[in-house]
C-alpha positions, -999 to 999 in steps of 0.1 A, spaced: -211 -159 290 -212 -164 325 -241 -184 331 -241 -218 342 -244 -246 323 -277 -270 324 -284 -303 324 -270 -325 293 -271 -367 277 -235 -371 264 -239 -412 249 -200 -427 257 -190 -452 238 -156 -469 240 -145 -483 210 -124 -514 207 -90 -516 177 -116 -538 155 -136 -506 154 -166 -531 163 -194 -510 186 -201 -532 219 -234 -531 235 -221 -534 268 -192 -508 260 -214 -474 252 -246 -454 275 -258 -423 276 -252 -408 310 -269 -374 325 -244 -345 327 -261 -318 353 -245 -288 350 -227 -302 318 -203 -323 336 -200 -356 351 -171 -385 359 -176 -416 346 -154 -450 340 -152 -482 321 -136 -510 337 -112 -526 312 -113 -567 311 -83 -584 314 -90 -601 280 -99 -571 264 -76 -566 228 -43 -543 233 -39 -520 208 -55 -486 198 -86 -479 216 -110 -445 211 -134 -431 236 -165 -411 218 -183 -383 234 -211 -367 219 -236 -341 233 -273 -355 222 -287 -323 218 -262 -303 197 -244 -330 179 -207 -319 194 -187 -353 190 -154 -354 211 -128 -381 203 -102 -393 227 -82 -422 214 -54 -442 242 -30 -472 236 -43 -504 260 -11 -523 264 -11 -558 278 
């Protein structure tokens, strides 16, 4: 209520249409005042199809989901 948010670990993970967790493809990145920008850089040979983009805050457990289309 008003005050400002502190300093979060949010662990990212972009998940491929296989479903198949890449080591390369998920980190957990420092959110100071609970936000941050971030990016993946998609590969040209990466699989089109129906990708999803996990969020979660590691100290509360809150997950957020953000699935996208990768067309070729």
């Amino acid at each position: 209520t008003g005050a400002p948010a502190g300093k979060h670990v949010f662990h990212v993970e972009l998940l491929p249409p296989s479903g198949e967790s890449r080591f390369f493809m998920r980190r957990n990145l420092t959110a100071p005042n609970g936000q941050l920008d971030f990016s993946f850089r998609m590969a040209f040979n990466d699989p089109p199809g129906n990708w999803r983009l996990l969020i979660k805050d590691v100290l509360s457990g809150m997950t957020r989901e953000h699935p996208f289309v990768l067309k070729k």
